[in-house]
TORFISE-427058 format. One record per residue (C-alpha): y, x, z. Coordinates in pm, whole numbers, plus 50000, padded with zeros to 5 digits. Last residue first. Layout:
BEGIN
<drenmi><py>Y</py><px>X</px><pz>Z</pz></drenmi>
...
This chain:
BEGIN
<drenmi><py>41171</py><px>79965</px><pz>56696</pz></drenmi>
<drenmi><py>41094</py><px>79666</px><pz>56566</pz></drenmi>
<drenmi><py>40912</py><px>79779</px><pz>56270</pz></drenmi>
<drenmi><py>40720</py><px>80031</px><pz>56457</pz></drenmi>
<drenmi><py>40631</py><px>79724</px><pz>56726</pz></drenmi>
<drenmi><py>40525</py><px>79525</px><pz>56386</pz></drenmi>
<drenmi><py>40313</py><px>79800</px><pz>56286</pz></drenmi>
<drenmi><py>40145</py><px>79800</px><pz>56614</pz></drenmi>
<drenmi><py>40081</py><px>79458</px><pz>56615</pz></drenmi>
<drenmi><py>39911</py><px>79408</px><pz>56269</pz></drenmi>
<drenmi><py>39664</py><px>79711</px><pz>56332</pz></drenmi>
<drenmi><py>39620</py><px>79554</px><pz>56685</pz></drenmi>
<drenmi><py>39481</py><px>79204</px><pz>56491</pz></drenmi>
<drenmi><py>39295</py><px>79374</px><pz>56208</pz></drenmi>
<drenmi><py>39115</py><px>79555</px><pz>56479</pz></drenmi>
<drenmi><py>39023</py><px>79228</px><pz>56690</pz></drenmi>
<drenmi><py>38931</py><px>79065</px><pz>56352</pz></drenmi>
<drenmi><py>38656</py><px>79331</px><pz>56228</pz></drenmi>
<drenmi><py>38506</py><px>79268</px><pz>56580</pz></drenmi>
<drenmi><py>38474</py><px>78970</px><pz>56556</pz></drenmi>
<drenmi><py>38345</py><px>78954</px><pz>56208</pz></drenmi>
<drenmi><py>38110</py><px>79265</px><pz>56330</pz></drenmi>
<drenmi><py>37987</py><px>79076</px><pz>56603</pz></drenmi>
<drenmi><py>37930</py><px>78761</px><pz>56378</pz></drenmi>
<drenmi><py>37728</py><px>78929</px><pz>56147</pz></drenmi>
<drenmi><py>37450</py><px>79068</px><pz>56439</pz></drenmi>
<drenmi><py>37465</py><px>79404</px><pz>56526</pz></drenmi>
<drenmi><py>37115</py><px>79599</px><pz>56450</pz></drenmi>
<drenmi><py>37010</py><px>79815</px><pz>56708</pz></drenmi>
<drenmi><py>37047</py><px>80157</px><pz>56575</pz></drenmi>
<drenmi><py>36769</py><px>80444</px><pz>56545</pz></drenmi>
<drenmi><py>36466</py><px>80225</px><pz>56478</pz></drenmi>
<drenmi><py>36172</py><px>80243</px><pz>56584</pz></drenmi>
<drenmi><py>35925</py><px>79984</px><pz>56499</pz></drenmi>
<drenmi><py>35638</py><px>79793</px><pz>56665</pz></drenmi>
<drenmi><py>35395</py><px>79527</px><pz>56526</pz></drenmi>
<drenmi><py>35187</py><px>79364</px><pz>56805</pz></drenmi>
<drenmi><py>34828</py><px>79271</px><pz>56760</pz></drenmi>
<drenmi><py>34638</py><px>79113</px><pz>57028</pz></drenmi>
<drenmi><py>34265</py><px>78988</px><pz>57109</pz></drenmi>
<drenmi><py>34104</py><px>79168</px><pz>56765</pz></drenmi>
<drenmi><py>34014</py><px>79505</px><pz>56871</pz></drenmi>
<drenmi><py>33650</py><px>79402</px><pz>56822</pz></drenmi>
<drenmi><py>33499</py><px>79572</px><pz>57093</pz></drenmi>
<drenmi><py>33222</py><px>79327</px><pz>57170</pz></drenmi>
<drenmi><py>33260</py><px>79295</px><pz>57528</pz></drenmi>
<drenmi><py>33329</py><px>79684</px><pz>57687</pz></drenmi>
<drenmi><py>33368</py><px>79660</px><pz>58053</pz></drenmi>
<drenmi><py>33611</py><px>79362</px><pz>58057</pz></drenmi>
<drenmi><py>33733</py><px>79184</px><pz>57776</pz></drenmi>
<drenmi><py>34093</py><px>79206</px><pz>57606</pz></drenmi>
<drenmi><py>34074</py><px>79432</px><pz>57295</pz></drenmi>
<drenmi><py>34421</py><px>79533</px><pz>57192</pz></drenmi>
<drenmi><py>34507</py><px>79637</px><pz>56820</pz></drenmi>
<drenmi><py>34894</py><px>79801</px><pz>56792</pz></drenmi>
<drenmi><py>35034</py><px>79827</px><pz>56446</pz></drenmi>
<drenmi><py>35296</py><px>80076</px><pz>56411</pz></drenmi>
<drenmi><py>35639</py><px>80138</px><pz>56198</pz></drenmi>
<drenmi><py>35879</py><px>80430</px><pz>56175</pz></drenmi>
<drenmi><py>36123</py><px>80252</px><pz>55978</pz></drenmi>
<drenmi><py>36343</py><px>80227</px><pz>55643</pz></drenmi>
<drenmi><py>36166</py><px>79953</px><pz>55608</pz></drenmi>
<drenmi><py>36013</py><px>80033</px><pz>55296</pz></drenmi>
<drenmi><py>35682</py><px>79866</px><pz>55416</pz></drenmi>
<drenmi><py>35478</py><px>80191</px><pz>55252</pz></drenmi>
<drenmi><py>35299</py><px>80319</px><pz>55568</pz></drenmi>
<drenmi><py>35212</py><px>80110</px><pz>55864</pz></drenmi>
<drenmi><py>35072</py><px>80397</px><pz>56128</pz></drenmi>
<drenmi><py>34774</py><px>80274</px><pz>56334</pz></drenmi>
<drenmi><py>34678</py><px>80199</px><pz>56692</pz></drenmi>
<drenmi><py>34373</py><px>80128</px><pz>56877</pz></drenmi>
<drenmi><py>34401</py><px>79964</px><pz>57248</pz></drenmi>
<drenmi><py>34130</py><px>79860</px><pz>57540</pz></drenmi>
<drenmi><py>34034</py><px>80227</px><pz>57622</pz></drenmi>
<drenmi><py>33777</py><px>80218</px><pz>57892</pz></drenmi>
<drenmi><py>33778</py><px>80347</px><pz>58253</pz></drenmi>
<drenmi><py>33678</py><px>79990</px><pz>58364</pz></drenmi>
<drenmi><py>34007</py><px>79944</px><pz>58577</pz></drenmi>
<drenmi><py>34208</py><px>80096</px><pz>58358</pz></drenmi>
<drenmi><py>34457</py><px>80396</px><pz>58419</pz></drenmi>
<drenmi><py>34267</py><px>80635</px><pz>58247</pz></drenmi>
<drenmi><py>34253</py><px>80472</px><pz>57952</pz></drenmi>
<drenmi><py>34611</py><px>80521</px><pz>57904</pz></drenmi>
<drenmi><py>34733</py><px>80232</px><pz>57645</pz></drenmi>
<drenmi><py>34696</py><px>80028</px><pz>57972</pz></drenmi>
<drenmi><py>34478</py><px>79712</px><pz>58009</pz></drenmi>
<drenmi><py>34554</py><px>79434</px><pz>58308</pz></drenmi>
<drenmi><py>34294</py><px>79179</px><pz>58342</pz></drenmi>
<drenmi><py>34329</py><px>78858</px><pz>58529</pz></drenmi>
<drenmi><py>34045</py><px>78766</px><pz>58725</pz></drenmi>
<drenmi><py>33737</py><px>79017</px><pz>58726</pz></drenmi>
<drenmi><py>33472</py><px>78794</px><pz>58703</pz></drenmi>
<drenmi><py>33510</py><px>78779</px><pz>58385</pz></drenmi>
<drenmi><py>33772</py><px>78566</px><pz>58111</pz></drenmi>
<drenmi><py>33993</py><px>78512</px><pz>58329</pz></drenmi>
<drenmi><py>34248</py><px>78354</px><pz>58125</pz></drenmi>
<drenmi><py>34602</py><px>78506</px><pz>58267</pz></drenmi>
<drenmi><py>34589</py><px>78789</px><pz>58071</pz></drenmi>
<drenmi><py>34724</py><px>79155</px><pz>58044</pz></drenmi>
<drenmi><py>34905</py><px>79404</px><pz>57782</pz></drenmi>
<drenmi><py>35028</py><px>79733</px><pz>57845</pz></drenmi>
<drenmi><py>35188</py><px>80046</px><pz>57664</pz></drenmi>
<drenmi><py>35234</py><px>80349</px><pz>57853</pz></drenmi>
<drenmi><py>35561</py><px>80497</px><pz>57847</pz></drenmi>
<drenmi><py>35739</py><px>80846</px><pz>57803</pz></drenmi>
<drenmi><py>36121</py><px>80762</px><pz>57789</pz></drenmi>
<drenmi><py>36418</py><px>80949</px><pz>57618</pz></drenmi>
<drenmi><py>36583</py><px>80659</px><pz>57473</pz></drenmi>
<drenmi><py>36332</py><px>80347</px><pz>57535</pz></drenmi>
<drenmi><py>36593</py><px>80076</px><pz>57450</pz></drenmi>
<drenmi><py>36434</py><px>79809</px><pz>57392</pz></drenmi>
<drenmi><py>36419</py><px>79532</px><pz>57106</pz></drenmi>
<drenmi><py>36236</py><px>79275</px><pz>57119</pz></drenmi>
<drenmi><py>35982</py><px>78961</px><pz>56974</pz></drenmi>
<drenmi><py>35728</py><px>78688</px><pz>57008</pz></drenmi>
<drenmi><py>35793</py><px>78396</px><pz>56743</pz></drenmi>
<drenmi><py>36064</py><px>78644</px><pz>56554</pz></drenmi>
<drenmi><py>35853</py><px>78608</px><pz>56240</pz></drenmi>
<drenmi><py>35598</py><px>78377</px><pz>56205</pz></drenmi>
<drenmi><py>35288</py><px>78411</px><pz>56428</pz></drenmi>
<drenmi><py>34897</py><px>78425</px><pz>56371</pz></drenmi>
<drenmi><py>34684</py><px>78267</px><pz>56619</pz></drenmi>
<drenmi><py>34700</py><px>78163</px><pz>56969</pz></drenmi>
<drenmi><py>34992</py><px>77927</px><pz>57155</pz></drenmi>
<drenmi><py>34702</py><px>77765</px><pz>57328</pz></drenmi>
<drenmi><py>34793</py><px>77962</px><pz>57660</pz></drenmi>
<drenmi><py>35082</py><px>78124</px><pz>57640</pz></drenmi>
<drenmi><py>35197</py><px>78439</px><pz>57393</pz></drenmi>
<drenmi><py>35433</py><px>78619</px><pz>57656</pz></drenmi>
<drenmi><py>35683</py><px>78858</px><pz>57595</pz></drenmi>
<drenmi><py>35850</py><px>79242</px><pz>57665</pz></drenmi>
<drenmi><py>35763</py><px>79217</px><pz>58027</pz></drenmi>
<drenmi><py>35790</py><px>79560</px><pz>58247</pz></drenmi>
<drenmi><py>35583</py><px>79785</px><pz>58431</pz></drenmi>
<drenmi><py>35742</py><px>79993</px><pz>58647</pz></drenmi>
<drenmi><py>36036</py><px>80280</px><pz>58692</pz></drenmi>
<drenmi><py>35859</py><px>80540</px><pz>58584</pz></drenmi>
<drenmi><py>35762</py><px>80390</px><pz>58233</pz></drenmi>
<drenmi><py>35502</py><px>80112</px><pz>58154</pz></drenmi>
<drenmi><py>35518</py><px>79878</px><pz>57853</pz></drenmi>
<drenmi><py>35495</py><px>79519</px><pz>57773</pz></drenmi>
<drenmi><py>35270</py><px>79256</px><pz>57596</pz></drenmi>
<drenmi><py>35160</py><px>78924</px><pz>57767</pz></drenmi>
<drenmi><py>34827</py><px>78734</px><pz>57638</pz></drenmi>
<drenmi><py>34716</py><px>78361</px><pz>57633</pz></drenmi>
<drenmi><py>34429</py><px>78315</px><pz>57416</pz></drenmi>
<drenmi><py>34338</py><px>78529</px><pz>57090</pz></drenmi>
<drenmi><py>34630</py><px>78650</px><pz>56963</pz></drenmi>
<drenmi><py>34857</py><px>78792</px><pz>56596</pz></drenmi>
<drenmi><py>35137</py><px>78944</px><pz>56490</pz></drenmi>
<drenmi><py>35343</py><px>78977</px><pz>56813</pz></drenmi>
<drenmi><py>35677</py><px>79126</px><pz>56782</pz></drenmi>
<drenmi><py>35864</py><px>79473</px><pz>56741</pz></drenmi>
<drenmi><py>36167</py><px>79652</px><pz>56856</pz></drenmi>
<drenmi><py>36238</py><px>80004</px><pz>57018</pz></drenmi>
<drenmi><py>36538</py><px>80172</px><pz>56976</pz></drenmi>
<drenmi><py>36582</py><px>80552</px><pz>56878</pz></drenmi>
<drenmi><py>36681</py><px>80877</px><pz>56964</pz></drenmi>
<drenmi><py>36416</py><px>81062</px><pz>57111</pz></drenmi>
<drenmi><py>36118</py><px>80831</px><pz>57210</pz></drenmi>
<drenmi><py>35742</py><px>80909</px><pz>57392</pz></drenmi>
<drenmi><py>35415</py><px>80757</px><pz>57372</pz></drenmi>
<drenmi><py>35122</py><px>80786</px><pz>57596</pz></drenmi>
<drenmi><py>34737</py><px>80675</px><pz>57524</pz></drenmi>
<drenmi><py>34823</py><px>80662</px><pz>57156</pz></drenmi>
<drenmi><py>34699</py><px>81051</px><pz>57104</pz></drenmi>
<drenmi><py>34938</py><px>81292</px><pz>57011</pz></drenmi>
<drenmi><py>35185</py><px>81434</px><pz>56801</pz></drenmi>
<drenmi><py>34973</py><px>81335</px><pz>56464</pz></drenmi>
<drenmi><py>34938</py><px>81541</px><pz>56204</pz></drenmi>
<drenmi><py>35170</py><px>81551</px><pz>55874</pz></drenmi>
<drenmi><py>35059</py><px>81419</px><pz>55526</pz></drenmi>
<drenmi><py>34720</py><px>81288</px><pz>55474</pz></drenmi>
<drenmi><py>34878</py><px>80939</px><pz>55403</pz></drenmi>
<drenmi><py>35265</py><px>80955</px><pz>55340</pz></drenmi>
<drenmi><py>35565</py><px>80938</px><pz>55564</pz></drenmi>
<drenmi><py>35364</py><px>81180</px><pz>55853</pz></drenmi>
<drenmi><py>35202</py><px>81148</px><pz>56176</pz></drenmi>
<drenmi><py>35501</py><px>80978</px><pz>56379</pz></drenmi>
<drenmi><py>35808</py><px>81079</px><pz>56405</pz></drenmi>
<drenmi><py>35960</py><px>80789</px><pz>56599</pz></drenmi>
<drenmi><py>35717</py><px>80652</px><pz>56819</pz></drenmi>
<drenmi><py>35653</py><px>81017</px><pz>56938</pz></drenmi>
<drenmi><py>35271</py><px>81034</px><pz>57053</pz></drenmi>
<drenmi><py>35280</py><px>81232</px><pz>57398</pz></drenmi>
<drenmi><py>35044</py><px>81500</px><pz>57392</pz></drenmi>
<drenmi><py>34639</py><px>81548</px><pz>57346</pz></drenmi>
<drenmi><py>34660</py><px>81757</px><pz>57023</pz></drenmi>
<drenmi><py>34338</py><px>81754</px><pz>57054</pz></drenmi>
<drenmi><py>34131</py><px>81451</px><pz>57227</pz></drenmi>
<drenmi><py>34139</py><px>81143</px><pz>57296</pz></drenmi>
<drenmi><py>34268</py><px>80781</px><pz>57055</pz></drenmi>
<drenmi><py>34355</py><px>80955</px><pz>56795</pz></drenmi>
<drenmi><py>34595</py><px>80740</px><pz>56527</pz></drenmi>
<drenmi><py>34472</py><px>80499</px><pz>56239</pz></drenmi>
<drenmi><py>34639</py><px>80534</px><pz>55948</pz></drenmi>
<drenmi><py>34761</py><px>80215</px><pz>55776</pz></drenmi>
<drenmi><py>34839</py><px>80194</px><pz>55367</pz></drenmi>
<drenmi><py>35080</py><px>79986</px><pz>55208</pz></drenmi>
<drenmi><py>35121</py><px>79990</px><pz>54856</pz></drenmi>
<drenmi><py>35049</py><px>79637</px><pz>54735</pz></drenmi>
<drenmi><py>34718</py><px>79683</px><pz>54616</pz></drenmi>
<drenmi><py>34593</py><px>79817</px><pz>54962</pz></drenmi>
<drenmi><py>34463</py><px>80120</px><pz>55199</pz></drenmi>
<drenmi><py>34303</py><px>80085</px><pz>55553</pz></drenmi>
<drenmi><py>34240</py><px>80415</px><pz>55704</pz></drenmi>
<drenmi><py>34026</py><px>80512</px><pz>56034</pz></drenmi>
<drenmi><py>33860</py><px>80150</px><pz>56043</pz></drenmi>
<drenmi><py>33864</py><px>79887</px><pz>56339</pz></drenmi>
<drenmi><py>33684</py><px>79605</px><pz>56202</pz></drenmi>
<drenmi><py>33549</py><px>79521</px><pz>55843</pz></drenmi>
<drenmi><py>33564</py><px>79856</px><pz>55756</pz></drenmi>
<drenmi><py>33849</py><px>79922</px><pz>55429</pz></drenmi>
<drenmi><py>33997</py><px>79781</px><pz>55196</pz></drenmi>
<drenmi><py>34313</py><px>79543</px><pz>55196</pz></drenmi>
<drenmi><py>34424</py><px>79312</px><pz>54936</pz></drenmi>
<drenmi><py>34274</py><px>78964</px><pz>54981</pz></drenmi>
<drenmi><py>34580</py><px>78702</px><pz>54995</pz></drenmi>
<drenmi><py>34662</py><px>78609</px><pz>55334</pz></drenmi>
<drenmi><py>35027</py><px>78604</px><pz>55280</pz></drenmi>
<drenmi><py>35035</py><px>79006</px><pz>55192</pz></drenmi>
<drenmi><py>35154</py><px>79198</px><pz>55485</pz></drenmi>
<drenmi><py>35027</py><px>79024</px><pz>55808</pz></drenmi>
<drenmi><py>34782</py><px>78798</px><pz>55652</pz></drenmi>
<drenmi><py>34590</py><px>79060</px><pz>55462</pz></drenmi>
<drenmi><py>34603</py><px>79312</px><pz>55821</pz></drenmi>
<drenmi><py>34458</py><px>79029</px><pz>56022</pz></drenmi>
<drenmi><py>34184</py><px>78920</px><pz>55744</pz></drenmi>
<drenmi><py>34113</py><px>79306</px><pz>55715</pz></drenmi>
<drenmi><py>34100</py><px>79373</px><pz>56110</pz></drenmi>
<drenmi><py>33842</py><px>79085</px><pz>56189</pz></drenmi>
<drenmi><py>33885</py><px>78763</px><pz>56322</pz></drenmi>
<drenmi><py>33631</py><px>78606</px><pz>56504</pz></drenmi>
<drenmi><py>33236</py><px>78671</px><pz>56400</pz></drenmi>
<drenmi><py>33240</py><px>78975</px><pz>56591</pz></drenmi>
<drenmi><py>33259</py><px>79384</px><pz>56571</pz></drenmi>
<drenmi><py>33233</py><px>79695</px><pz>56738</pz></drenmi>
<drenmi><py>33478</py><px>79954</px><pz>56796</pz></drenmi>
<drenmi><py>33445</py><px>80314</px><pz>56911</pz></drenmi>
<drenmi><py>33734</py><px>80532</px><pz>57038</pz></drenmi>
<drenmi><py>33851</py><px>80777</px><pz>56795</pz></drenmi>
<drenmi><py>33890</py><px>81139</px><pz>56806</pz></drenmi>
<drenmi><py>33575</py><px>81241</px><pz>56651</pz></drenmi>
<drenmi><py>33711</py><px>81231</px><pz>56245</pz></drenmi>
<drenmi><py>33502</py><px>81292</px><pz>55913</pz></drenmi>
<drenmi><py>33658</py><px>81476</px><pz>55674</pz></drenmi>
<drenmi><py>33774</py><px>81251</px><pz>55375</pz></drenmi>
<drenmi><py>33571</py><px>81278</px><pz>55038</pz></drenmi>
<drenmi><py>33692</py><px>81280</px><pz>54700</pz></drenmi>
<drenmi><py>33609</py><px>81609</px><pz>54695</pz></drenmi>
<drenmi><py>33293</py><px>81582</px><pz>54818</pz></drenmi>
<drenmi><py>33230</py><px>81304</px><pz>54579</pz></drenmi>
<drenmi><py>33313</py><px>81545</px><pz>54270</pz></drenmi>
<drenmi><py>33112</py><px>81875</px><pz>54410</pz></drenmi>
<drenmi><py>32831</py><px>81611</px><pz>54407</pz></drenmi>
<drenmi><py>32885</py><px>81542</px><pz>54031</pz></drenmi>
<drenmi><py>32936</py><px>81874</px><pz>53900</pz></drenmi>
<drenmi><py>32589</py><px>81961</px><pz>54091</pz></drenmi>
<drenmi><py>32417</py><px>81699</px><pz>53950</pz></drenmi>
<drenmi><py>32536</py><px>81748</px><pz>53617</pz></drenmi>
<drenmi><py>32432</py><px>82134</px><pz>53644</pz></drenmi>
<drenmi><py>32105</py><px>82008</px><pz>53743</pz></drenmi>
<drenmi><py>32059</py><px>81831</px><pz>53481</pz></drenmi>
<drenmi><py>32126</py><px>82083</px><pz>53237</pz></drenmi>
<drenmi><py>31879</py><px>82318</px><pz>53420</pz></drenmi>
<drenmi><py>31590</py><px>82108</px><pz>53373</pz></drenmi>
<drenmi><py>31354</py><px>82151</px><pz>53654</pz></drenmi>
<drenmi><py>31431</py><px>81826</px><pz>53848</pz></drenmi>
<drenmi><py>31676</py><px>81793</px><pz>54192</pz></drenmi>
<drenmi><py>31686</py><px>81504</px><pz>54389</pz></drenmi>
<drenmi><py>32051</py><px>81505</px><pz>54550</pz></drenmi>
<drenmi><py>32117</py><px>81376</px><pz>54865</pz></drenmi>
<drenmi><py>32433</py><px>81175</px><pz>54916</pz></drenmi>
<drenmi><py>32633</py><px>81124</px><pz>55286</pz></drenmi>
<drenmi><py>32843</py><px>80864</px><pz>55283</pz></drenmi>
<drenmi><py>33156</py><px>80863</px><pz>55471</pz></drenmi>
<drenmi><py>33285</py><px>80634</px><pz>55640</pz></drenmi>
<drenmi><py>33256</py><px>80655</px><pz>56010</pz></drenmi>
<drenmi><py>32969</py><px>80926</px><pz>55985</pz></drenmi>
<drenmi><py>32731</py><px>80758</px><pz>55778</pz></drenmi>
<drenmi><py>32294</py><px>80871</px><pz>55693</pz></drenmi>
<drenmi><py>32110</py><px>80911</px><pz>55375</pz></drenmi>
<drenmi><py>32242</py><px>80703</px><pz>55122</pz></drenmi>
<drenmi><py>32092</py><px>80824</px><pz>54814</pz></drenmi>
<drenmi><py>32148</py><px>80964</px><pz>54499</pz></drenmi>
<drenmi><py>31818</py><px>81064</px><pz>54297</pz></drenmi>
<drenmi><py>32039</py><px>81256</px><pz>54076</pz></drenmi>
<drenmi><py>31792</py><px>81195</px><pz>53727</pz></drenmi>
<drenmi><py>31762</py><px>80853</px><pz>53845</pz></drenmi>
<drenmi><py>32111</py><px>80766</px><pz>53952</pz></drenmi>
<drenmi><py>32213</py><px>80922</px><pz>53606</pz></drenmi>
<drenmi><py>32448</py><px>81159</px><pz>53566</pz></drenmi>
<drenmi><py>32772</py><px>81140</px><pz>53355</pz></drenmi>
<drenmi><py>33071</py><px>81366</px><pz>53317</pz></drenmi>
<drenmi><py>33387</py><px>81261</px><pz>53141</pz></drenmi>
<drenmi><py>33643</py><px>81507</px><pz>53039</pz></drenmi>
């Protein structure tokens, strides 16, 4: 069944946003049938509607590139797909099935964020472990690469032992990377980690700048990184999309100055030749012990 109600006879109107969500007002008249309409409709947008989230750090904007150009060149070749705000969004949803959730940055449930299970395979489904400012493994391998950078950036993590390296993007090696440009695997079994990523391009007063995933730990008492759940890849993987923004103090908070893709996965992948090897060295004791039986 269709229902129809004029703009006119609804009055609907914009009245105020919270993250996405519009807010309608409804002008009501004295004939009953039209209100009924009205009502019928509203009760339809508020269905439709997703509650509106507090959790999130707040993100600005710029004229460089924002998260739907990133997230169209990523997955779909640069072709326009994606929908959602222009930067930094809660959910991002496509034409070619993948969807990206963005995780809490503060708040409640305020634990470590398991790389592995994650909020949920579908959107809506599950609830998040955590917030992104510490992330924690069970059984699984870490791998992922740089998508995307703005200057010279280095990615890695920090555990208990110490911060360490996972790559480099040099200066005037910016942009948008093919696959494998920047990657690794690591083997964070059991860990709790911050993520990090710093510069060499002092781009304040403050030298080279060092942001952690923990917000606490910066030097500006900011958070510098947004994350979100990639959903519908079919890679058989837990997979996230990291968003660091690199300036000091706040900048334009675009979330735009490094984007790393990271996966877990439960086995590191063996490469062919390994297994040929391998397959040979048992073929070759399977052929000497049943020659010593032989023999014997």
């Amino acid at each position: 069944m269709m229902m129809q109600a004029s703009a006119v006879e609804c009055g609907k109107e914009h009245t105020s946003e919270l993250g996405e969500e519009a807010v309608y007002s409804l002008r009501f008249t004295s004939s009953v049938s039209t209100v009924s309409r009205c009502l019928a409709l509203a009760g339809v947008l508020i269905s439709l509607a997703r509650p509106a989230r507090a959790n999130f750090t707040a993100t600005g904007g710029s004229s460089e590139t924002n998260t739907l150009t990133i997230l169209d060149t990523i997955y779909n070749g640069g072709a326009s797909t994606f929908v959602g705000d222009a930067f930094g969004g809660e959910l991002y949803t496509s034409g070619i099935g993948i969807a990206l959730r963005r995780v809490d940055d503060f708040g409640s449930p305020s634990g470590t964020l398991n790389i592995l299970s994650g909020h949920g395979n579908t959107v809506g489904a599950g609830t998040s472990t955590g917030t992104d400012q510490v992330w924690s493994d069970g059984i699984a391998f870490t791998s992922g690469e740089a998508k995307f950078a703005g200057y010279s950036q280095a990615f890695g993590f920090t555990d208990v032992t110490g911060y360490h390296e996972l790559f480099e993007v040099p200066a005037g090696g910016s942009g948008f990377f093919p696959p494998n440009a920047y990657d690794f695997t690591v083997d964070l079994t059991g860990t709790q980690w911050r993520w990090d990523r710093s510069d060499a391009n002092g781009n304040s007063s403050a030298g080279p700048l060092h942001w952690s995933s923990d917000e606490s730990l910066n030097s500006d008492d900011l958070d510098h990184l947004i994350s979100y759940e990639v959903l519908g890849l079919g890679n058989g993987a837990r997979t996230w999309l990291l968003f660091w923004d690199d300036q000091f103090s706040g900048g334009d908070r675009d979330f735009n100055d490094l984007v790393v893709q990271v996966s877990a996965i439960k086995e590191v992948p063996v490469p062919g030749a390994v297994w040929l090897a391998a397959a040979g060295l048992i073929s070759a004791v399977g052929i000497r012990w049943r020659r010593a039986a032989i023999a014997s």
